[in-house]
N, C-alpha and C positions, 0 to 999 in steps of 0.2 A: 373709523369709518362707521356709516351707518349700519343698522341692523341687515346682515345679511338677508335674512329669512321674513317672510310677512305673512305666511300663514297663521292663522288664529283659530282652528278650530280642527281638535286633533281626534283619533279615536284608536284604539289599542291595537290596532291590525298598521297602522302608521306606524307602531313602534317594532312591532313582530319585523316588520320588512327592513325598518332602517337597521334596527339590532343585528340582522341576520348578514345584512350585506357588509358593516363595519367589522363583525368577525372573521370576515371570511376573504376582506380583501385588506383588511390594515395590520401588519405585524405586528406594530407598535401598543393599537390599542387594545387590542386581542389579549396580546400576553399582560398589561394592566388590568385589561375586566379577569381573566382568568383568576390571576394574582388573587384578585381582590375577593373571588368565591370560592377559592379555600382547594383548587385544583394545582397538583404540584406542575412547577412552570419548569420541568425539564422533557418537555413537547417543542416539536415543530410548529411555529407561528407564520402566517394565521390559521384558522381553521382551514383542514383537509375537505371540509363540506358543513354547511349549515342548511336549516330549512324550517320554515315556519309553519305553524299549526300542527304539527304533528301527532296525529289520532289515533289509540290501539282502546284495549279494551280497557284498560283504567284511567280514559279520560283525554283530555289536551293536552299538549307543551306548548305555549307560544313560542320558544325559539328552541332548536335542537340544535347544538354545535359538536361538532366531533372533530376531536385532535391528532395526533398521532405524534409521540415519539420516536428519539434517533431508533430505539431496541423495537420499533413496531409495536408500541406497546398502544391500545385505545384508549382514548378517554373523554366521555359524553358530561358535557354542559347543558343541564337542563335549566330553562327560566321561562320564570313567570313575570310578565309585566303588567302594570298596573297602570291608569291615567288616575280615572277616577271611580273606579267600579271596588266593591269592598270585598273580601276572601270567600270563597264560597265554602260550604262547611265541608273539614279533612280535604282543601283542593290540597295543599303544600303536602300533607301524609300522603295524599295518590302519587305528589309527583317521586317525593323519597319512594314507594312501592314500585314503579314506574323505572326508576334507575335498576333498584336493586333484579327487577326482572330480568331488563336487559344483560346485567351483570352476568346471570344467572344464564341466559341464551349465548352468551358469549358476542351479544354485540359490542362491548367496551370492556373495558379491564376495572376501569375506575370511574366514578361520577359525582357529580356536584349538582345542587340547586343552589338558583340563586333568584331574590326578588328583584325585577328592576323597577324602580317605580320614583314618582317626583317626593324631594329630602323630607318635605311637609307629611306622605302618606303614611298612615297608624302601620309600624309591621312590630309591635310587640305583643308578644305573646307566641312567636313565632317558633317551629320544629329548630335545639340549638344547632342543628347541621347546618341552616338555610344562610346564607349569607343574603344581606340586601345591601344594593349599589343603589346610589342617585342620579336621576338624570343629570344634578347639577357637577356632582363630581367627575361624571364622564364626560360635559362639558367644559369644565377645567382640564383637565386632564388633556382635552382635547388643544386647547387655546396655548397649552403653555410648552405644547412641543410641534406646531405647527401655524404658520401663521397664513397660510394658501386661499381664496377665498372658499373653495370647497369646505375644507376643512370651520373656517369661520360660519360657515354657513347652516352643516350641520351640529356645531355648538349652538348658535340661534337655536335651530329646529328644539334642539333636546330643553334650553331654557325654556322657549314658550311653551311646549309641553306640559312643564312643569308647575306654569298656572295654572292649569284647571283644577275645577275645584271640586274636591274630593268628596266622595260619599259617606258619611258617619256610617262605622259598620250599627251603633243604636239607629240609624234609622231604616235597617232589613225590617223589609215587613213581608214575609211568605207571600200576602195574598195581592199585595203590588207586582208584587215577582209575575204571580199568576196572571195577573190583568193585562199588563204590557206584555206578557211574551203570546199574550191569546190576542192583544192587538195585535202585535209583527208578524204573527202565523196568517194571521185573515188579511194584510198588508201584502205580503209575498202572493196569496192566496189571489187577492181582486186582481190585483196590479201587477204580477209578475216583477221581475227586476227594475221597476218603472223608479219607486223611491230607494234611497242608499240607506240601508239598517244594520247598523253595528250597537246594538244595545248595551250600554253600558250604566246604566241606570234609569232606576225605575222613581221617577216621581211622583210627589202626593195629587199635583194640579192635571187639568186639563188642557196645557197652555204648553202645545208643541210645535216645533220649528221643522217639517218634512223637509228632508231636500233630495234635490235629481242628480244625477250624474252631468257634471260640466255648470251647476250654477255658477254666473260667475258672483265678483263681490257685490254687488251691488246689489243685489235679490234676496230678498229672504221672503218664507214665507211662515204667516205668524196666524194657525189652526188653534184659536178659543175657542175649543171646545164648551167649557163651563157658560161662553154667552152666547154661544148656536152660530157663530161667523167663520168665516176662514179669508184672510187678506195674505194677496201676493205684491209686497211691499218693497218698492224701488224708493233706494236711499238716496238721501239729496238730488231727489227729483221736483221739478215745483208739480203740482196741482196742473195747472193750466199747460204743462209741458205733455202731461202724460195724457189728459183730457182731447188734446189738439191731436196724440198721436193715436189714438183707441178711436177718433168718433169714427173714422168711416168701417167698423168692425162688424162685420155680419153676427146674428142673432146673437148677441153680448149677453150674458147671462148677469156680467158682475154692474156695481155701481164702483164710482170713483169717489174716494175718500182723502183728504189729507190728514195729515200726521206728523207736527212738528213740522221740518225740513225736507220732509218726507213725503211721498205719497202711495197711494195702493189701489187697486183694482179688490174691490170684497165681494164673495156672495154671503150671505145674510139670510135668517130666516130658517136657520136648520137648527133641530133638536136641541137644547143644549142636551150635556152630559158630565158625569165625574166619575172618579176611580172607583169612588161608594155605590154608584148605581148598581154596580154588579158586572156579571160577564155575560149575561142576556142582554147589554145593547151594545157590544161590539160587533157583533153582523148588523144593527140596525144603525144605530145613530153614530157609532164612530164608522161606521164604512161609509156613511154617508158625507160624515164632513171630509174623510180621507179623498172622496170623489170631486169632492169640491174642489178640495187642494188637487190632483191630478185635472182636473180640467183649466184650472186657473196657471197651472206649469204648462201643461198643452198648448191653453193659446200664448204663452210666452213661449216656449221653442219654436212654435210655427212662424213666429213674428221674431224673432230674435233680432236678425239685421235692424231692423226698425227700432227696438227695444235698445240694440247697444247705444243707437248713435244720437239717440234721446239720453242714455247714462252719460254715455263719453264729449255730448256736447260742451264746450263750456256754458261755464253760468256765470 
């Protein structure tokens, strides 16, 4: 059959949730991941309870799974997952510290880490306790003792996943780290929950893709920073299609552009900026393109109905 799954664009909080509900609702694959991270498999399958993000004072787990054997005995599965974001420094030592605490409070008996992360990510160099699984393995694994399209579907999900493309841990640069996460504070800050921010990497360019909550495929929008523009760009739309459906638009801020097979609505005319400029022009020239991109989403939600049936018309 074709590919179940058609999503293409994945972010670590995607993997926390699917991870957390496969342990806890599938016997099968439970006691395989277990297996595979070095936890003795004489527990009740599947997890008694999982849950993700889980925060104390030495840091995050992405996925927390807790087992229980026939003797009542505990046992915590701690993991880290990874898309594309690279180790942040002693995170795998927190999480072994992190167990052994637990240990220690008597929330589990026994515990494991494990990395989950796509077959291609760097995990050498790793704590030797840490076990790391592949997405591609758990999607085999999946494929070859179930053929349901559920099941088919989240083997898809864990393959596509497992293209994206990974962060060289050579290319950590501390003061990237600092610039992006001083954008996504001022982000949250202007705009409220308005754009979706799961940070996973910090790039050298100016050339960011904001997105809103419910884009659908056909929208992206493409914030050049480096040339002072920001375009909210409808795929395989013509020019003259999206011209016809904007002209009667009260006080229109943008101009109409095309783009290949493609076209866009851009405002134009704002600062440029780069990572090197420093972090005195993210309140100024990146909030300002960031406005841009929220005004140019705004009048695409306000118009939506119009918008789809310009996307979804034939051509």
């Amino acid at each position: 059959m074709d590919k179940a799954c058609e999503i293409s664009w994945f972010v670590e909080r995607d993997i926390d949730i699917w991870l957390s509900e496969e342990l806890r609702v599938n016997p099968a694959f439970a006691s395989w991941f277990v297996a595979r991270s070095g936890l003795p498999k004489e527990m009740i399958f599947p997890a008694s309870r999982t849950q993700p993000s889980v925060v104390d004072e030495t840091g995050e787990t992405d996925v927390e799974a807790i087992f229980r054997s026939p003797s009542n005995a505990t046992f915590a599965l701690l993991v880290e997952n990874k898309i594309t974001a690279g180790f942040q420094r002693d995170q795998l030592a927190r999480y072994i510290r992190r167990g052994k605490i637990g240990a220690e409070r008597g929330k589990w008996n026994v515990f494991a880490v494990a990395v989950f992360a796509p077959r291609q990510y760097a995990t050498a160099g790793l704590p030797e306790s840490v076990r790391t699984i592949s997405f591609e393995e758990a999607a085999e694994f999946l494929r070859a003792n179930d053929s349901d399209l559920r099941t088919l579907y989240r083997a898809d999900f864990l393959e596509r996943a497992a293209r994206a493309r990974i962060v060289a841990l050579e290319d950590y640069d501390p003061f990237r780290v600092e610039w992006w996460t001083a954008v996504d504070d001022m982000v949250r800050r202007e705009f409220g929950d308005f754009f979706v921010i799961n940070r996973r990497d910090f790039p050298k360019t100016t050339y960011i893709n904001p997105k809103c909550a419910g884009m659908p495929y056909y929208l992206r929008v493409d914030l050049k920073g480096y040339l002072g523009h920001v375009d909210l760009s409808f795929k395989n739309v013509a020019l003259d299609a999206l011209a016809s459906a904007v002209a009667d638009a009260e006080g229109r801020e943008f101009k109409l552009i095309e783009n290949g097979k493609s076209s866009a609505l851009r405002i134009d005319g704002l600062q440029p900026f780069l990572v090197g400029d420093g972090l005195g022009i993210v309140e100024t020239r990146v909030r300002e393109a960031y406005g841009a991109a929220f005004k140019l989403l705004g009048f695409w939600k306000t118009n939506r109905d119009m918008f789809d049936r310009v996307a979804f018309e034939p051509k």
